[in-house]
C-alpha positions, 0 to 999 in steps of 0.5 A, a space after each residue: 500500500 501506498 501513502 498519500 502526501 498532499 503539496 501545500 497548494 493541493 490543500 488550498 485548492 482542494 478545500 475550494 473545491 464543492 464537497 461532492 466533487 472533494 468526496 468523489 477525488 477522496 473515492 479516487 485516491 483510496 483507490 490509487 493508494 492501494 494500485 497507483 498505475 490502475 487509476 488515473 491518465 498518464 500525463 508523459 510519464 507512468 509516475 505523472 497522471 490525472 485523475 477526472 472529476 467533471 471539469 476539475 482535475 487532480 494531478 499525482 506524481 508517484 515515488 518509489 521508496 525503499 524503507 531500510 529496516 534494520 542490519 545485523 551481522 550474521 550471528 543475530 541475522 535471525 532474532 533480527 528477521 523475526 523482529 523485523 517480521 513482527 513489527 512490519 509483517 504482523 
């Protein structure tokens, strides 16, 4: 899954915007966070797209990251991974 981050301007024009048409942009997002690349029209680059309500667009730009968990040497190697799969893979 991913997680949304809104831009500052997003925000001021987002919350301009009539409510039904800020429901239906919200519908659209929680469905982007869980397959980003299904939603949306690319806009010159797979990472760049839009999404459509009426006359109004939202514009998203999508990041890969990679979080780095922990290190360990290999004598703790397993305590480590089980830690690790506990915290993050409940």
């Amino acid at each position: 899954m991913y997680e949304l981050s809104e831009t500052p301007e997003f925000r001021k024009q987002f919350a301009k915007l009539e409510r039904e048409i800020r429901r239906r942009f919200q519908k659209q997002l929680r469905k982007v966070i869980q397959v980003p690349f299904s939603m949306g029209r690319p806009l010159g680059s797979p990472n760049f797209r839009e999404l459509r309500q009426g006359v109004f667009r939202l514009y998203y730009q999508t990041k890969v990251i990679i979080l780095i968990l922990n290190v360990s040497d290999k004598d703790t190697q397993q305590e480590v991974i089980d830690l690790i799969r506990r915290k993050y893979f409940h």
